[in-house]
C-alpha positions, -999 to +999 in steps of 0.1 A: +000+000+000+017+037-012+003+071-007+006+071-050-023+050-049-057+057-039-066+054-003-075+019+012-082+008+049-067-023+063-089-044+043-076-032+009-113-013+005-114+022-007-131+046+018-123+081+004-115+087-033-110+125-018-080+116-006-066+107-035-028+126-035-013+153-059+026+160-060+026+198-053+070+193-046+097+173-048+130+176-028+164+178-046+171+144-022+138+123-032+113+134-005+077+133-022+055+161-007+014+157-013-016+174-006-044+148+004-073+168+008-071+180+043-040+169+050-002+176+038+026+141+037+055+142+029+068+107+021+100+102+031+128+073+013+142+048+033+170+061+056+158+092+072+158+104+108+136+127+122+129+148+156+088+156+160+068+169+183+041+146+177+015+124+196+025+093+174+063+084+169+073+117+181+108+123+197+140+111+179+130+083+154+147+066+123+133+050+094+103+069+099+084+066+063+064+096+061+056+134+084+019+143+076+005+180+089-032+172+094-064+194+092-087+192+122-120+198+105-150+192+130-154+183+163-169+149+167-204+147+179-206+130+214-165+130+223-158+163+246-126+165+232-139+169+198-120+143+177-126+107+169-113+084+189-104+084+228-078+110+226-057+134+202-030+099+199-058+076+187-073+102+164-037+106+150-037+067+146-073+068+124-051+098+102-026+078+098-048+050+084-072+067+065-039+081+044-028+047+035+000+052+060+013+022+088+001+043+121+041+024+137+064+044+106+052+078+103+046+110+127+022+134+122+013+172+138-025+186+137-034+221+134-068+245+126-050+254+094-064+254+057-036+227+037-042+244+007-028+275+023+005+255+026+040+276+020+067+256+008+104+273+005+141+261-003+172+273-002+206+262-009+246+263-011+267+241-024+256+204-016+230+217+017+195+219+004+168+231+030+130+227+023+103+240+049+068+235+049+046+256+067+014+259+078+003+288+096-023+306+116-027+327+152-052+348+149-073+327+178-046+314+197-012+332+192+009+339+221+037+352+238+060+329+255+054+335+297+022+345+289-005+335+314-019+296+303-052+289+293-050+254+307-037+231+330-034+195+323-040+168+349-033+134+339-031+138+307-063+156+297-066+194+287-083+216+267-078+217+227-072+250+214-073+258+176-045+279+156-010+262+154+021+267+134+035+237+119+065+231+108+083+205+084+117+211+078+136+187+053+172+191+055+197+169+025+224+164+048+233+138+079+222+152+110+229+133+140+202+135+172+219+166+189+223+186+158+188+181+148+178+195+182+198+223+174+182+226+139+152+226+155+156+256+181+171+275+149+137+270+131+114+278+161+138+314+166+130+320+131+096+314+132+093+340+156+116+361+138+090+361+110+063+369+141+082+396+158+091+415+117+047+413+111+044+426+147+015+400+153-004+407+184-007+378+217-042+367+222-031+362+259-013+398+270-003+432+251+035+414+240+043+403+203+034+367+195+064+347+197+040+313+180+009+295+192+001+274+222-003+244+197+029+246+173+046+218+159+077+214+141+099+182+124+131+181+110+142+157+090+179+147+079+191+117+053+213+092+069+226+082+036+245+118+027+281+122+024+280+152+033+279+150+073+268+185+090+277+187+131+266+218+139+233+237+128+236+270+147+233+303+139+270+312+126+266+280+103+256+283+072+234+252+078+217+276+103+216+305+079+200+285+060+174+275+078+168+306+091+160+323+057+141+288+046+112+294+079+112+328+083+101+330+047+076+298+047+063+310+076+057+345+064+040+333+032+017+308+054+006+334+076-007+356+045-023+327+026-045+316+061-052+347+078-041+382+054-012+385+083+007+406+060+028+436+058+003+458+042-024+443+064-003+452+096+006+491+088-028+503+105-026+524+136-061+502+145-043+469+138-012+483+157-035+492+189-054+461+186-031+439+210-040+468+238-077+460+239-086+495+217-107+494+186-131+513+173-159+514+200-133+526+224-123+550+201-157+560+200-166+562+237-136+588+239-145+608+214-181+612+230-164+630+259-152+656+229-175+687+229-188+688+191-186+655+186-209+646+158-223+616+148-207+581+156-206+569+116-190+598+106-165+596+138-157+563+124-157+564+089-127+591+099-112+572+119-104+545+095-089+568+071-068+585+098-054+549+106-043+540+071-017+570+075+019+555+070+026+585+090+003+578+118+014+539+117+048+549+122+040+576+152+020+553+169+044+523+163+071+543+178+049+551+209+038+517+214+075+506+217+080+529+247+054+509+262+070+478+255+100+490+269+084+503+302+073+469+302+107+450+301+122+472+326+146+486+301+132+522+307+115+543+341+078+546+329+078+587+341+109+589+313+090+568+288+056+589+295+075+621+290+087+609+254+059+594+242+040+628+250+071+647+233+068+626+202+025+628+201+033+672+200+045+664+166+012+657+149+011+690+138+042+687+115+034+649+108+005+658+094+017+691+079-013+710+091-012+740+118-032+733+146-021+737+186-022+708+212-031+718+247-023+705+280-055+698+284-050+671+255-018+655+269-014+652+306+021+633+314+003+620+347-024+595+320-010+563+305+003+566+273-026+550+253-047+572+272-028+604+259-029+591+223-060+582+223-076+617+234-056+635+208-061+613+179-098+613+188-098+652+192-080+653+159-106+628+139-135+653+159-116+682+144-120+664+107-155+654+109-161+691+116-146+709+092 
């Protein structure tokens, strides 16, 4: 039984033409990757170890035949954790099986995540060839590491949360145990490398999102190269490598699941987001505005006043100062006083003559609250005109 064939169950019967597989890459070294409807595999020829954080076959294994990243669709009806089967291993196991695949050779990670919106990306130097596969999304569950937990397991039971990052990295070269584990840490840095550059927001505090509370990852090496690598860190180029090969996958997954993009991040409403404010609190402090007109109007303006590159970058600026209040690396009176310094310069951001009063910015409020009186008193100031 081969993934290139339809899918059968134990019994040699076909149970889901759906999953029928389509090649969308091939590795420079032989590994076959496939989308099977919800779920990606990359088959794997004979002499390959692996490190996986996975519920089946995780850990260090060799002679593993195939990773798959697998789409949890719908809860099952009448199982309170949702999946079918007893628990998240057993519903790995069914997977496994459903894809044609011997549940005791492969390993397999589980995410919320579309597999169409897959991003695949290699790079290479001389005889090192790195692929990554990625599946992304945090928009429901992305955190912060030290962020406060949303569960605590007791014997093995917990709450599922949907979201994930997964992970496959497929490198050409012989990787021993520890220098896989160091591949790995390089991979999860640079996943949060390409976190940190879109400025994604925790679900769980005000910090950047450094992955998910669910992430996987595997990395993959072929015991048969010649070319023997013993060290994967950054100064490597191995670990260059690598670096690049995530940072971009991961980027391109997070923009084909969730519009986590560049363009999508350089809004002053997006940038304030991971502070609780949106536009209803926006509202409710522009109500305490005399001449304050009405609320569509209010926010109609406020939308355009947030797509400002200008205004992006102000605010980014000031939100920084609150970040580094919040590591310690700055007194919060000295950051309170620059952030106020830096929000008197909407006049010339905007190239507009106008005067700010000290009734607008008091060093004594937080910083949001400052920014978010003048910005309001500015949007009033448009609607009015």
């Amino acid at each position: 039984m081969t993934l290139s064939q339809n899918i059968y169950d134990q019994k040699g019967e076909n149970i889901d033409s759906n999953y029928k597989p389509k090649l969308i890459f091939k590795t420079g070294s032989g590994e076959s990757i496939y989308l099977c409807k919800n779920t990606v595999v990359v088959k794997l020829p004979e002499n390959r170890n692996s490190i996986t954080t996975s519920w089946i076959n995780g850990g260090y294994k060799e002679n593993i035949e195939a990773i798959f990243n697998h789409q949890l669709k719908k809860p099952c009806e009448g199982n309170p954790d949702g999946l079918e089967g007893y628990n998240v291993q057993d519903y790995m196991i069914i997977t496994a099986k459903r894809l044609g695949l011997n549940p005791e050779k492969v390993s397999g990670l589980i995410t919320s995540a579309d597999m169409e919106h897959a991003a695949i990306s290699t790079k290479s130097f001389r005889n090192i060839e790195i692929t990554a596969v990625v599946t992304g999304g945090i928009n429901v569950n992305g955190g912060r590491a030290g962020d406060p937990a949303s569960y605590y397991e007791e014997n093995g039971k917990f709450e599922f949360k949907l979201g994930t990052i997964n992970t496959i990295l497929i490198i050409n070269s012989k990787l021993n145990e520890s220098t896989l584990l160091k591949a790995m840490i390089v991979a999860v840095e640079a996943k949060t490398v390409a976190l940190q550059q879109l400025m994604a927001p925790s679900k769980y505090s005000t910090g950047i999102a450094t992955g998910s509370g669910t992430d996987g990852i595997s990395v993959i090496s072929n015991m048969e190269s010649k070319n023997v690598l013993t060290n994967a860190g950054k100064h490597s180029k191995l670990g260059e490598l690598i670096g690049k090969c995530v940072i971009e996958a991961t980027t391109k997954a997070l923009a084909n699941q969730t519009n986590l993009t560049q363009d999508s991040q350089c809004n002053m409403l997006v940038r304030l987001n991971r502070f609780g404010i949106d536009e209803e609190k926006y509202w409710q402090t522009a109500e305490s505005i005399p001449g304050t007109k009405q609320k569509k109007e209010f926010i109609e303006n406020l939308h355009n006043f947030s797509k400002n590159q200008l205004i992006v970058a102000m605010v980014s600026s000031i939100l920084h100062i609150i970040d580094e209040i919040e590591w310690g690396l700055i007194p919060e009176t000295a950051g309170k006083k620059a952030a106020v310094s830096i929000m008197k310069t909407l006049p010339t951001i905007l190239n507009e003559e106008f005067s700010i009063t000290e009734e607008l910015l008091d060093e004594n409020d937080s910083i949001i609250e400052n920014w978010m009186m003048l910005s309001s008193w500015y949007i009033c100031k448009m609607v009015n005109q």
